[in-house]
C-alpha positions in Angstrom: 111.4 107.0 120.2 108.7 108.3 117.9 109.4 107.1 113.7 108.7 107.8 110.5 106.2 105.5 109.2 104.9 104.9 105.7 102.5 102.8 105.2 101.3 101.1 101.8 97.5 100.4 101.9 96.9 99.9 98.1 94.1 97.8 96.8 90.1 97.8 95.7 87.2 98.6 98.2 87.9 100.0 101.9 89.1 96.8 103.3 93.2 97.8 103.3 92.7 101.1 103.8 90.3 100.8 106.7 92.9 98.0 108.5 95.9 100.1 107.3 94.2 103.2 108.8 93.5 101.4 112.3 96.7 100.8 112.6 98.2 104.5 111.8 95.8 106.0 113.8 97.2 103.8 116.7 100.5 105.0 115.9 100.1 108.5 115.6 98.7 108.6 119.0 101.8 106.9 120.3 103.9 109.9 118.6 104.6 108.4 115.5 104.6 110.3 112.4 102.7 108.4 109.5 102.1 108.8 105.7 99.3 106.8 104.7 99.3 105.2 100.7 95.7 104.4 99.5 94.4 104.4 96.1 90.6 103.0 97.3 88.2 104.5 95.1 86.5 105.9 98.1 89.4 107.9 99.5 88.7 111.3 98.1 85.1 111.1 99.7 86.0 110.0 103.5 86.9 112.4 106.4 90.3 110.4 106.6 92.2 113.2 108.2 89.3 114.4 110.6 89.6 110.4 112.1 92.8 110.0 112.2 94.3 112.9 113.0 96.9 115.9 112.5 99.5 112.9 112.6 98.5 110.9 109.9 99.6 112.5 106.4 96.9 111.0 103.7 98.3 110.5 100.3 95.5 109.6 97.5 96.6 107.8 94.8 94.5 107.7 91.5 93.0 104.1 91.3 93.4 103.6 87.6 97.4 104.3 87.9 99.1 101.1 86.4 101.7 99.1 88.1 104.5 101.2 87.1 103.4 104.4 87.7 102.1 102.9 91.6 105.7 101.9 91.6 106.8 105.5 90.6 105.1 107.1 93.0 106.2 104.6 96.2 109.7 104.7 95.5 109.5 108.7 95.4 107.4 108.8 98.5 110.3 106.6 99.8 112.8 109.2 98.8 110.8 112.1 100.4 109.7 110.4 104.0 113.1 108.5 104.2 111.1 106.2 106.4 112.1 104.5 109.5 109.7 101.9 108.8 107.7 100.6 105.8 104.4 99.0 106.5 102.6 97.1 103.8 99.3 95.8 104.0 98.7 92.0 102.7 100.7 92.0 99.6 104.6 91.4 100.2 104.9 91.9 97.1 102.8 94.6 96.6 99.3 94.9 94.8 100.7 94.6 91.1 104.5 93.2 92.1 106.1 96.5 92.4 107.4 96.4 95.5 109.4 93.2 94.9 112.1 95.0 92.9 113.0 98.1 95.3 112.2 95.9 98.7 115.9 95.0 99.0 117.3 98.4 98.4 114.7 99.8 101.2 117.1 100.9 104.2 113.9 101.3 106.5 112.9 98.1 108.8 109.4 96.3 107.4 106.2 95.6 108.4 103.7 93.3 106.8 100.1 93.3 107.9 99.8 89.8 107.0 95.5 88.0 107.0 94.5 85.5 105.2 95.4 84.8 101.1 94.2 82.3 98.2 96.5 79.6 98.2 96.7 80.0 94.7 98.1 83.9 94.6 100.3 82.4 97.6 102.3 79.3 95.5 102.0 81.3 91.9 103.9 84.4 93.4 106.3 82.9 95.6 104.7 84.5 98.4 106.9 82.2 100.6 109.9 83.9 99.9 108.3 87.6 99.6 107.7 87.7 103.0 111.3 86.5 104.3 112.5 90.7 103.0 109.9 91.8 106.4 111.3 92.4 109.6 108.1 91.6 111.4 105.1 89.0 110.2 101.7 91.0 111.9 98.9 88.2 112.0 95.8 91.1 113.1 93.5 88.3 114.3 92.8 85.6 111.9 94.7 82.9 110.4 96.8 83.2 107.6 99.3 81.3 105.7 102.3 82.2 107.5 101.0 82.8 111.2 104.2 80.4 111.8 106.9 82.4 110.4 109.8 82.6 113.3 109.0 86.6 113.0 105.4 86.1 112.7 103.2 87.7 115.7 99.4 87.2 116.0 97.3 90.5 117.4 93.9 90.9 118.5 91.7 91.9 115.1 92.3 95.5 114.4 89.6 98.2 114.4 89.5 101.5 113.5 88.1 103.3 116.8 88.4 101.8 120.8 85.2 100.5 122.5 85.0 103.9 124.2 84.6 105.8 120.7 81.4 103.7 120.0 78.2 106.2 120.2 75.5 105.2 122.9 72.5 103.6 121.8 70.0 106.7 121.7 73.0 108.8 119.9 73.5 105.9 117.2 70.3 105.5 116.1 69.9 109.3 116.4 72.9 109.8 113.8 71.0 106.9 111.4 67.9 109.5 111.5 65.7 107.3 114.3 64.2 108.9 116.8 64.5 108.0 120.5 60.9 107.0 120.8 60.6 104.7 117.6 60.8 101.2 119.2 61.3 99.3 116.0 64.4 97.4 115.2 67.1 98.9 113.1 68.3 97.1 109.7 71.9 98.2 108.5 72.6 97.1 105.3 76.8 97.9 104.4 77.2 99.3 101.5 80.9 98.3 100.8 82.8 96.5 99.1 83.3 97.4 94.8 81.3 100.4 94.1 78.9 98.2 91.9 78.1 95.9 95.8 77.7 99.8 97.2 75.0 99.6 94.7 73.2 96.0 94.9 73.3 96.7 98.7 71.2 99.6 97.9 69.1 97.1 96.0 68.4 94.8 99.2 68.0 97.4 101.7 65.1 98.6 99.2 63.7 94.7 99.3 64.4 94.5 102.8 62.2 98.2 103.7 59.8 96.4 101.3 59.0 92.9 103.2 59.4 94.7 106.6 57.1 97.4 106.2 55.7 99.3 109.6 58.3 96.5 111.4 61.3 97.7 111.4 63.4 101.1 110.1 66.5 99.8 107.1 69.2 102.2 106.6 72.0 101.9 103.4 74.8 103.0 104.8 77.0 104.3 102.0 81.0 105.7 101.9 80.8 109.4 102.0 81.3 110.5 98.9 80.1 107.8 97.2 76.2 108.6 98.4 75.7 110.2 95.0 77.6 108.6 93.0 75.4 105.1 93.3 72.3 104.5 91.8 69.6 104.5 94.0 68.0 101.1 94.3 66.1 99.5 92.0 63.1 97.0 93.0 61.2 94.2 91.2 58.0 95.6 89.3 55.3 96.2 91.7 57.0 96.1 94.9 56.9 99.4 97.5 60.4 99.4 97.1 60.2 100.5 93.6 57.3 103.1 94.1 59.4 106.2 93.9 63.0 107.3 93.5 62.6 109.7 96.7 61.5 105.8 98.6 65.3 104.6 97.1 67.1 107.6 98.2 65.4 107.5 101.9 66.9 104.6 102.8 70.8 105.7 101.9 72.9 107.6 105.0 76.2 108.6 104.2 78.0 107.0 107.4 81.9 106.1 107.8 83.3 105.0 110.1 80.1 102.3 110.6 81.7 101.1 113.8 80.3 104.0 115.4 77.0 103.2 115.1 76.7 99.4 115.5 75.9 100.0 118.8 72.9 101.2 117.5 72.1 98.6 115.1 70.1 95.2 115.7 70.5 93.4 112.4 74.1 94.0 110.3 73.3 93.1 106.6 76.8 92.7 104.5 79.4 90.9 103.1 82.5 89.2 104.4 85.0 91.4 104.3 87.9 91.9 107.4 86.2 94.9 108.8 82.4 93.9 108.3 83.2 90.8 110.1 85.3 91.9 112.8 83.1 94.6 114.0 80.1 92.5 113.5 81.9 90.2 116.1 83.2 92.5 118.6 80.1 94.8 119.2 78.1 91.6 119.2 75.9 92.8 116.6 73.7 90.4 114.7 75.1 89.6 111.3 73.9 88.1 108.1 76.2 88.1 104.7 77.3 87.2 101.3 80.6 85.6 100.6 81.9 87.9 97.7 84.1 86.7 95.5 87.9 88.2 95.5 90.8 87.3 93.6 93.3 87.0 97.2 90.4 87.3 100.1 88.7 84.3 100.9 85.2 85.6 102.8 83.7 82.1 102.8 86.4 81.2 105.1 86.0 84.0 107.2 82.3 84.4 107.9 80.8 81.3 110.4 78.0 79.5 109.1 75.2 80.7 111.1 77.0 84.7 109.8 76.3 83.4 105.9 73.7 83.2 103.6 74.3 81.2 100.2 72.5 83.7 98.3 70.6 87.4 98.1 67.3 85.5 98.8 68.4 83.8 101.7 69.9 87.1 103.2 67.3 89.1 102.6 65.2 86.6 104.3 67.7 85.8 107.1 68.0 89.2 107.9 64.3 89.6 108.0 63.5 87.1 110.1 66.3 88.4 112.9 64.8 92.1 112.5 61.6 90.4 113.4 62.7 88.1 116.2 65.3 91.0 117.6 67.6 88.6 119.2 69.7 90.0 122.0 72.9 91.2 121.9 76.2 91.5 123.9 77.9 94.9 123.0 80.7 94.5 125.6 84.3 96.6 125.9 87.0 94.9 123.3 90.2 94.6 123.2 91.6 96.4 119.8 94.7 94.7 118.3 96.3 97.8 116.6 97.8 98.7 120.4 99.4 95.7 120.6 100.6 96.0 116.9 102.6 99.2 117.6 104.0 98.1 120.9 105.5 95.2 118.6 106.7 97.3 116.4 108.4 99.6 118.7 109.8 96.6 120.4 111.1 94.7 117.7 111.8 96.5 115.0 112.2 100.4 115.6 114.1 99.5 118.6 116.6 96.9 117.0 
């Protein structure tokens, strides 16, 4: 029987939204109706609706609102969907403790989307408890501190499109402005994370055009929306990177959802983020990255060691040494956990 879903994706950066919107897009296609909280600085630049459909309602919500206005505005969403289910992404409690006050007076089942947390923010807040007022423990594909919960349920990782949604090849590199004849490898360098690592990732793709020269074509790839917002790279004194602004700009695409076009890509350049990482892994995309530092995520933990480079230097020369050796890759069908995370719900919780 189709629902009425809300689903609380609040936090910095694209990681919530990006999981949070896997998982609606999933559901919508399954008949469900979903309203989808985000207050990701990016939001008002991405094609949300265009990717995940007429059933996905998209409801921005201005990232410098304070705790209790964010609470405001989810317990009058609350009133207004009268949800049959409330989905929360990573914080049980929500991002600024709101949610812990009105959680017990919800009348709709719960969800949490439950990855891995510092086991600091985990002891300080109770967490332990927080997640005992969910219904259903979701575990999308990595471990996490309560992957034993007796309602706890672990899922493939969860991505944003199916293996069949990936461009070709030719169409990929087409869409990153390479041309079907140019032979040389391509260099994606993410720009995600806090606007200000949109912006150094600017920076290294600029290094990284710079020491690869004629070898290789490096492409910024930038939220929509936030292409003009960054400032284009800067470069050490001297170096070709730093030869022009129109050089800077050059390098930056406006791309979202990335996903599409890894199948394009031969070397990833990032950070360690869910989605980086999982996509990285499942188109078999060759992957260099940073370990950013986050006040719940822990990316060191996440990323493998042959995935992460202790420092800018050592990415930027990681990743140029893979552009240069162009090691192969197996992009391969995958099996997307989101599927899996509705039929769970359906079966547990809408139909309890």
């Amino acid at each position: 029987m189709a629902g009425r879903w809300l689903v609380y994706a609040l936090g910095g950066g694209m990681g919530h939204l990006t999981r949070a919107s896997a998982l609606a897009r999933a559901a919508s296609r399954r008949g469900h109706a979903v309203v989808l909280l985000t207050n990701s600085p990016f939001a008002s630049g991405l094609p949300l609706e265009d990717v995940l459909g007429t059933g996905v309602e998209v409801f921005r919500l201005n990232p410098a609102l304070g705790r209790e206005a964010v609470g405001e505005v989810v317990e009058q969403c609350l009133a207004d969907v009268r949800p049959d289910l409330f989905v929360v992404d990573t914080f049980p409690r929500g991002l600024g403790g709101e949610l812990a006050p009105m959680l017990p007076s919800v009348r709709a089942r719960k969800v949490l989307i439950h990855r891995d947390v510092n086991p600091t923010y985990v002891k300080q807040y109770g967490l332990a408890r927080a997640v005992d007022a969910f219904d259903l423990l979701l575990v999308p594909g990595e471990a996490a501190p309560f992957a034993n919960h007796p309602r706890a349920v672990r899922t493939a990782p969860w991505l944003l499109l199916r293996a069949s949604e990936l461009l070709p090849r030719d169409k990929a590199r087409a869409r990153l402005g390479v041309p079907a004849e140019d032979p040389r490898a391509l260099v994606a360098v993410m720009g995600c994370g806090t606007p200000e690592e949109v912006g150094e990732a600017g920076h290294i793709a600029a290094r990284l055009d710079a020491m690869l020269g004629p070898e290789a074509v490096v492409r910024w790839l930038v939220p929509p929306g936030a292409a003009m917002d960054v400032p284009a790279p800067r470069a050490k004194q001297g170096s070709r990177a730093g030869a022009s602004l129109e050089e800077g700009l050059a390098l930056r695409m406006a791309t979202w959802p990335a996903l599409a076009v890894l199948p394009g890509v031969d070397v990833l350049v990032g950070a360690g983020g869910y989605n980086t990482v999982q996509e990285a892994r499942v188109t078999g995309t060759p992957f260099v990255a940073l370990a950013r530092p986050r006040l719940y995520d822990r990316q060191a933990l996440r990323l493998r060691p042959e995935e992460r480079a202790g420092s800018v230097e050592a990415l930027v020369t990681r990743a140029a040494g893979l552009a240069r050796a162009r090691p192969a890759r197996s992009l391969r069908p995958y099996v997307n956990g989101t599927d899996d995370a509705v039929t769970l719900i359906e079966r547990t919780v809408l139909s309890a």
